[in-house]
N, CA, C and O of each residue as an XYZ file, in Angstrom:
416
protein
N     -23.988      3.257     32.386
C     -23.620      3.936     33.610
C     -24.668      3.574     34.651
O     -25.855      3.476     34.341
N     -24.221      3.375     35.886
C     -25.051      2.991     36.902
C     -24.669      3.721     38.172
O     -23.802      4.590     38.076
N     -25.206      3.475     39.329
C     -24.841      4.305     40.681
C     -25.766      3.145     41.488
O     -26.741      2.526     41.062
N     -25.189      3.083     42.643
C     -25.695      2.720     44.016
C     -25.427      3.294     45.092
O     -24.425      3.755     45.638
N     -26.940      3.142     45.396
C     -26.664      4.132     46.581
C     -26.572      3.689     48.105
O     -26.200      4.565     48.887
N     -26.874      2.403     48.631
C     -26.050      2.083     50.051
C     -24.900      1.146     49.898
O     -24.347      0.986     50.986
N     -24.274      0.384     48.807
C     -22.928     -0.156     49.152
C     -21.843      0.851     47.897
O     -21.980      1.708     47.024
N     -20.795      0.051     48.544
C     -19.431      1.133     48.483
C     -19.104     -0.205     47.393
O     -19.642     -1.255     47.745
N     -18.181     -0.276     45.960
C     -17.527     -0.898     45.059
C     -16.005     -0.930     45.570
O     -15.360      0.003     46.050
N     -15.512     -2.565     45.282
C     -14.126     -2.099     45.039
C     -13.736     -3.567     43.417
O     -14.244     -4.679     43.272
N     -12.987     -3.051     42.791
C     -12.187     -4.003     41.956
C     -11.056     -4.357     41.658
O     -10.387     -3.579     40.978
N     -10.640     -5.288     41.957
C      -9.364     -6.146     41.808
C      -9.081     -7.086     40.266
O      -9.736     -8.079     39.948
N      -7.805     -6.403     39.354
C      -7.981     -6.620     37.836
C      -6.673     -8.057     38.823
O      -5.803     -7.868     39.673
N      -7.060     -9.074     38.289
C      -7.003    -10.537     38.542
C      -6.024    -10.629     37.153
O      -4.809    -10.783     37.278
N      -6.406    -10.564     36.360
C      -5.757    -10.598     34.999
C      -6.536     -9.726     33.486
O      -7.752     -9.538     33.500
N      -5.911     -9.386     32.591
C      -6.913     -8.001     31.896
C      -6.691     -6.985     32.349
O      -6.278     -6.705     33.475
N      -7.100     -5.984     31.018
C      -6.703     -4.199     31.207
C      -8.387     -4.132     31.292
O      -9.091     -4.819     30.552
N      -8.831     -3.373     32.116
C     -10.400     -3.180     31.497
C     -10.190     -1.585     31.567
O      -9.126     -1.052     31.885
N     -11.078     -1.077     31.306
C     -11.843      0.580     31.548
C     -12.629      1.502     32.182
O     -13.622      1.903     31.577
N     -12.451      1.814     32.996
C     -13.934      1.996     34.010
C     -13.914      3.592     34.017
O     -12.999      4.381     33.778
N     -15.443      3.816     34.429
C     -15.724      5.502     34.176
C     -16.437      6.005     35.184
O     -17.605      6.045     34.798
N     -16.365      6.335     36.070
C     -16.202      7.008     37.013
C     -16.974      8.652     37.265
O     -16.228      9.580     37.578
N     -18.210      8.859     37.131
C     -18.437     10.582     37.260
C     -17.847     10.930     35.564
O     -18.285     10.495     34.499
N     -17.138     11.516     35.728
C     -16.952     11.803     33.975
C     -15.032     11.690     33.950
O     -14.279     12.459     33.353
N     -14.623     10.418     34.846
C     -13.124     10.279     34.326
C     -12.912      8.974     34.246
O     -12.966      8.291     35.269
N     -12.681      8.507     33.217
C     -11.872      7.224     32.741
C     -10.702      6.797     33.185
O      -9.843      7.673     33.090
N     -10.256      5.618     33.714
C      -9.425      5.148     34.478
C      -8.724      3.527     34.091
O      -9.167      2.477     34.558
N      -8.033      3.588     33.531
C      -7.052      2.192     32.923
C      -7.080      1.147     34.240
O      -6.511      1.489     35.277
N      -7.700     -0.012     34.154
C      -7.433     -0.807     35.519
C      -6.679     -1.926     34.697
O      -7.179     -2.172     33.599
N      -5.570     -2.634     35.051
C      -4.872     -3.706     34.761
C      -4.473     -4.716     35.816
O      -4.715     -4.594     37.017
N      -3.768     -5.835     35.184
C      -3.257     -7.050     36.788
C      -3.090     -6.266     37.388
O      -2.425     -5.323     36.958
N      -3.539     -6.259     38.517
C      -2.790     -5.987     39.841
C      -3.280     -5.063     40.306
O      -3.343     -5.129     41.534
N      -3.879     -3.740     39.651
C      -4.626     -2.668     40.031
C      -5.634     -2.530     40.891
O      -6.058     -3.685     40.846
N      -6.307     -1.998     41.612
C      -7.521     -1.754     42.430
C      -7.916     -0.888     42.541
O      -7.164      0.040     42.836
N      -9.645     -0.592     42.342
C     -10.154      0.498     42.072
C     -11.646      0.372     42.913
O     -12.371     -0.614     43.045
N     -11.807      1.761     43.422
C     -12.542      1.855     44.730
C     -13.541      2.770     44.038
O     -13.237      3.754     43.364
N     -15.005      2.244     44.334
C     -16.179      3.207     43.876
C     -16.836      3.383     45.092
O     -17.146      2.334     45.657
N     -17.141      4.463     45.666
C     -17.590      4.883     46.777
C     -19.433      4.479     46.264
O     -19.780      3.914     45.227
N     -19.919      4.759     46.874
C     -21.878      4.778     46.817
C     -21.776      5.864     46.413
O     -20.830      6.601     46.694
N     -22.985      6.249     45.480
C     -23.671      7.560     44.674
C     -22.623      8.351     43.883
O     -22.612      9.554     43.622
N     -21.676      7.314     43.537
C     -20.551      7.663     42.163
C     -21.074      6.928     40.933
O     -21.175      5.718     40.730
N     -21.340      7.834     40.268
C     -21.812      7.293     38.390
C     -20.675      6.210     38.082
O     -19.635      6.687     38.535
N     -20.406      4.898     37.481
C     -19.509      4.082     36.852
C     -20.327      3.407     36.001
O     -21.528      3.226     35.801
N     -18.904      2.994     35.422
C     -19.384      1.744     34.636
C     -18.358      0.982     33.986
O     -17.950      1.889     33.260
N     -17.607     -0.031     33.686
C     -17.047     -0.744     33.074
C     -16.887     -1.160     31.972
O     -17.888     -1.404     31.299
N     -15.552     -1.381     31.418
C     -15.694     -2.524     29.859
C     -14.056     -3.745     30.365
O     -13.239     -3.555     31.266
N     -14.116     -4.697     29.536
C     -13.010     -5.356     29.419
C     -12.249     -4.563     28.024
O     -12.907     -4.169     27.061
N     -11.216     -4.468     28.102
C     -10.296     -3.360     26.823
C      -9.009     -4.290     26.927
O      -7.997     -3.634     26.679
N      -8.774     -5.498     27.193
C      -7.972     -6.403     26.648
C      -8.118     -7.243     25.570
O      -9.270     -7.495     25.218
N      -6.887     -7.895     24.767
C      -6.745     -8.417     24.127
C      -7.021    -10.263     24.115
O      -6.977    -11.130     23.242
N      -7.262    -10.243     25.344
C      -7.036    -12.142     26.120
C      -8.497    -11.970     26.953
O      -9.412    -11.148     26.996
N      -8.173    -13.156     27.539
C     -10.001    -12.815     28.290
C      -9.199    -12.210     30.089
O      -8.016    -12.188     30.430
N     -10.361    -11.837     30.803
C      -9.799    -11.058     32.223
C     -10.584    -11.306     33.147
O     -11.756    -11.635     32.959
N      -9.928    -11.155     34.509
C     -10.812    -11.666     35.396
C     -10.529    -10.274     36.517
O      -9.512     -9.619     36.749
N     -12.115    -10.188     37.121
C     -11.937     -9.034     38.193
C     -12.386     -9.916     39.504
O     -13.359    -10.669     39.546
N     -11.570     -9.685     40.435
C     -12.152     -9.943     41.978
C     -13.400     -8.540     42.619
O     -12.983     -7.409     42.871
N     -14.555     -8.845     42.746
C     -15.256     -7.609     43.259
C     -15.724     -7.726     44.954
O     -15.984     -8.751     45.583
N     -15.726     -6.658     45.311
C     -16.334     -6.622     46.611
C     -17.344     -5.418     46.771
O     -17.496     -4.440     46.039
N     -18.087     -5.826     48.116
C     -18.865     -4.778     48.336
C     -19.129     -4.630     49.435
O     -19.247     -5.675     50.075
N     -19.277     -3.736     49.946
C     -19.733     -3.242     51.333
C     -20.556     -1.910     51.622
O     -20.484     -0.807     51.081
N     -21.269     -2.325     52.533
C     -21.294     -3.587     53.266
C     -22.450     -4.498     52.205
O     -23.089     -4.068     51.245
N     -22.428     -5.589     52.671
C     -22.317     -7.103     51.964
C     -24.253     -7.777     52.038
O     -24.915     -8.723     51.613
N     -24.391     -6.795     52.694
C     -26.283     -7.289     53.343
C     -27.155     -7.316     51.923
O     -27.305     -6.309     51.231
N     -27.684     -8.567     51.610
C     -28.285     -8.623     50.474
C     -27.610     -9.392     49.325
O     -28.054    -10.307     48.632
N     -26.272     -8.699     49.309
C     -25.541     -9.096     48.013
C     -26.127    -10.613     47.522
O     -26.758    -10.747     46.473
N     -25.901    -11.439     48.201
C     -26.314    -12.902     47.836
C     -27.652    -12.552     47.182
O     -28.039    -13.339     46.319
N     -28.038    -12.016     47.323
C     -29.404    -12.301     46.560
C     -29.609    -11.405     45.316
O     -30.389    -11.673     44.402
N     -28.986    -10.541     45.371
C     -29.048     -9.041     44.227
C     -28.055    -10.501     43.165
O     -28.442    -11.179     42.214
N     -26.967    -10.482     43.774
C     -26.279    -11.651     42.155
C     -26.719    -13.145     41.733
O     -26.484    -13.753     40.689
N     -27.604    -13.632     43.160
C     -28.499    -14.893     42.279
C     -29.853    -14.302     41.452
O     -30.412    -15.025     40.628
N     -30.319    -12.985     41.724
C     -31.271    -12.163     40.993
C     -30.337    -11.797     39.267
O     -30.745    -11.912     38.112
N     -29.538    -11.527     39.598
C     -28.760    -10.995     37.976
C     -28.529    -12.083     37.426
O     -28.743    -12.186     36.218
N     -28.157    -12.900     37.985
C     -27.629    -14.364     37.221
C     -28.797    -14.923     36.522
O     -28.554    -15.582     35.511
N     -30.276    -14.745     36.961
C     -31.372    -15.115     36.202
C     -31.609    -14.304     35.167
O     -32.326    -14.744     34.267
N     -31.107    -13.055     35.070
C     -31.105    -12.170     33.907
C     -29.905    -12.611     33.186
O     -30.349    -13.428     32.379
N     -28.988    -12.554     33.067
C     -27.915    -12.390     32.245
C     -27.893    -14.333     31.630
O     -27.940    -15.426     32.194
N     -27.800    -13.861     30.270
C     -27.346    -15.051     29.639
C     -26.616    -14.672     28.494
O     -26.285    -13.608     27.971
N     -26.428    -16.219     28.202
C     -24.979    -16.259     26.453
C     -25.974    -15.278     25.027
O     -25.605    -14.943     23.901
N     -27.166    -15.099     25.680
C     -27.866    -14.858     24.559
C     -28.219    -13.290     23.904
O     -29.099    -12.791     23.203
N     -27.355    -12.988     24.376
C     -27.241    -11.344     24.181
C     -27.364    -10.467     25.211
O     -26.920    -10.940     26.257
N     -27.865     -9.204     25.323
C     -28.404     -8.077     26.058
C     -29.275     -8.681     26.779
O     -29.931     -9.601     26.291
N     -29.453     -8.265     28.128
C     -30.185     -8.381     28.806
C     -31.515     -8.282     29.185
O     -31.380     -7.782     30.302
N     -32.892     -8.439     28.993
C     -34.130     -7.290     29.378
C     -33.538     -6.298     30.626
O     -33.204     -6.512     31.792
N     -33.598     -4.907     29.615
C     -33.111     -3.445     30.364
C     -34.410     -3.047     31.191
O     -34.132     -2.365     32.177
N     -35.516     -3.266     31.051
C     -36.605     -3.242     32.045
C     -36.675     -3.957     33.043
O     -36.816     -3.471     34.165
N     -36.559     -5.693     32.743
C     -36.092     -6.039     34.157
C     -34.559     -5.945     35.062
O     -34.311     -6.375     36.188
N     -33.763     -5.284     34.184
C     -32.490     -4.996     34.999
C     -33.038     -3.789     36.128
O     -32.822     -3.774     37.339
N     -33.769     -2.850     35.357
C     -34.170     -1.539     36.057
C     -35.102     -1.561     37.143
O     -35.364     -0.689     37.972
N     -35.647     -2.955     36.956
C     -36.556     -3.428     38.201
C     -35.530     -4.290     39.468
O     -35.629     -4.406     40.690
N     -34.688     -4.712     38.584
C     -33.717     -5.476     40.047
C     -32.720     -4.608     40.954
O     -32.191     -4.897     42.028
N     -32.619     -3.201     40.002
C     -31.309     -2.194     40.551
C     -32.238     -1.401     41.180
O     -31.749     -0.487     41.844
N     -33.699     -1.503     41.160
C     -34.479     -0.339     41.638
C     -35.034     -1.153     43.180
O     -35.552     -0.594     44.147
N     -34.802     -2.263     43.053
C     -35.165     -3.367     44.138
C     -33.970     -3.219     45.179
O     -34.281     -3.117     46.366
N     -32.804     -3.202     44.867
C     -31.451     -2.854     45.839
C     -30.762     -1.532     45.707
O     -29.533     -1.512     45.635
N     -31.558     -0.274     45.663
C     -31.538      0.587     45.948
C     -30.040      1.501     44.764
O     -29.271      2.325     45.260
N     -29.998      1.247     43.863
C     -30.074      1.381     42.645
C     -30.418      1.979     41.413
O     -31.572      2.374     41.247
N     -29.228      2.143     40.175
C     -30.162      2.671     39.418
C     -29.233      2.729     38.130
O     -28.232      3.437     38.022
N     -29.765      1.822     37.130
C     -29.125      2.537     35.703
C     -29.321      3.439     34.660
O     -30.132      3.378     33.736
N     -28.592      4.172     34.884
C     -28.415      6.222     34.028
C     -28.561      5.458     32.435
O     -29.627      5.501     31.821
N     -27.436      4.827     31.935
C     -27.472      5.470     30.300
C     -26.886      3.523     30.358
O     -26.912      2.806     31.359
N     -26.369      3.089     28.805
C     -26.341      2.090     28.378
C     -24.873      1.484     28.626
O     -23.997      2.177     29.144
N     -24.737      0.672     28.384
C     -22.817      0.531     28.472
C     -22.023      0.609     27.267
O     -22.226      0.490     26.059
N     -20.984      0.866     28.080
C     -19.377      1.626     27.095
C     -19.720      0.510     26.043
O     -20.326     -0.561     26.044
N     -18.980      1.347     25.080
C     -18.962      0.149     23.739
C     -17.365      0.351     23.595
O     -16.737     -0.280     22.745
């Protein structure tokens, strides 16, 4: 579970059912669906399809973004979990913050 606190989320299910959680309600997103996370709303995501899925994301407003996802992209690899200390240093850098671990 995570929260941000100056941009607003939105997601576009491209193809895939995923799951997203919201404050404390769970919400089915599939093709075609769109789902809007305001700033300083608890979420978090899973993919819950059977095939692989693709989400279109946006954010607004947009100031920074380029750099917050070439910052994650140096974290995230094929090689498992992430370092959760330096995630907590990059979400605490763009005003940010991750609560608890992700959906299983």
């Amino acid at each position: 579970m995570h929260i941000h606190h100056t941009f607003d989320e939105f997601f576009c299910a491209i193809d895939g059912e995923f799951l997203f959680e919201l404050d404390d309600e769970i919400i089915k997103v599939s093709k075609g669906d769109t789902i809007y996370i305001p700033r300083n709303v608890r979420h978090r995501f899973t993919y819950d399809g059977e095939t692989s899925g693709t989400l279109l994301v946006g954010l607004t407003p947009a100031r920074d973004m380029e750099e917050y996802f070439a910052d994650m992209g140096k974290l995230l690899t094929n090689k498992g979990m992430p370092d959760m200390a330096a995630m907590q240093i990059l979400y605490k850098k763009y005003k940010s913050e991750i609560l608890v671990s992700l959906m299983k």
